[in-house]
N, C-alpha and C positions, 0 to 999 in steps of 0.2 A: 459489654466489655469483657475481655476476656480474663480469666485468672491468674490460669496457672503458665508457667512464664514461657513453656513450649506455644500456647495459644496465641502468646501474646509476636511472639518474633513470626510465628506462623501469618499472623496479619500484618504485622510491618513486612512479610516478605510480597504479602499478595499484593498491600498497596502499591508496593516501588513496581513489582511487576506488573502489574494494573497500568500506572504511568507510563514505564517503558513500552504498553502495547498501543495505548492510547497516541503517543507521540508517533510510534512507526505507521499506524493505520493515517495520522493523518496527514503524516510527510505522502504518504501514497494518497493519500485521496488529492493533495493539491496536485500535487506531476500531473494525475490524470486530467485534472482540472485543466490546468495550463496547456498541457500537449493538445486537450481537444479544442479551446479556444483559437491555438497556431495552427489547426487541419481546417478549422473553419475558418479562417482570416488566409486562409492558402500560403503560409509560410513556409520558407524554405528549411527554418529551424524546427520545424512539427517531426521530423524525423528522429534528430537528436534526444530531442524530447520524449516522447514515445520508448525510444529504446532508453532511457535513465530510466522510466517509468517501470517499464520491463522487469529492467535490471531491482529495483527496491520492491515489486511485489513476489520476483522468486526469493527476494533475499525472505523477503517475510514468510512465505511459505514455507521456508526452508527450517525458520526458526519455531514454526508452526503458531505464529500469530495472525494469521488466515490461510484457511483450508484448502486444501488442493484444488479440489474442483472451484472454488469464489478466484483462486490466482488465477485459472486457465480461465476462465468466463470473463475476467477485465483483461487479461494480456489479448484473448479472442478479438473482443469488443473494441478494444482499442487498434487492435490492424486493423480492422472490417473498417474501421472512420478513417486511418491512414489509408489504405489501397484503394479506399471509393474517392480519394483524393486525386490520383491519377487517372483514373477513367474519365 
């Protein structure tokens, strides 16, 4: 534990943001979740989906609680299941 009282808010600030990265990682892991379920059941809403997906891992990227290249390699991975959808 910590002592001195800089240490001490310095840990309460790590765990709140700790939580807050925890929560956005896994609001995006379910989208991706969900959107790929709706590409593979050939849904017409796998679209919508997909692109909200999009949308929350640049937001995450942006705030840098996943790194650039991990945001482009799932936003990638996730057209590549959307567009083999069409073919």
């Amino acid at each position: 534990m910590p002592i001195k009282k800089a240490a001490v808010k310095a840990l309460r600030q790590s765990k709140t943001r700790a939580a807050r990265n925890l929560k956005a990682k896994k609001h995006i892991k379910d989208l991706v979740k969900k959107s790929k379920t709706l590409i593979e059941k050939k849904e017409a809403q796998a679209a919508t989906k997909v692109k909200e997906a999009i949308k929350a891992i640049d937001k995450a990227v942006q705030k840098k609680i996943l790194k650039k290249n991990s945001g482009a390699r799932k936003k990638s991975r996730l057209m590549k299941k959307l567009n083999s959808l069409g073919k």
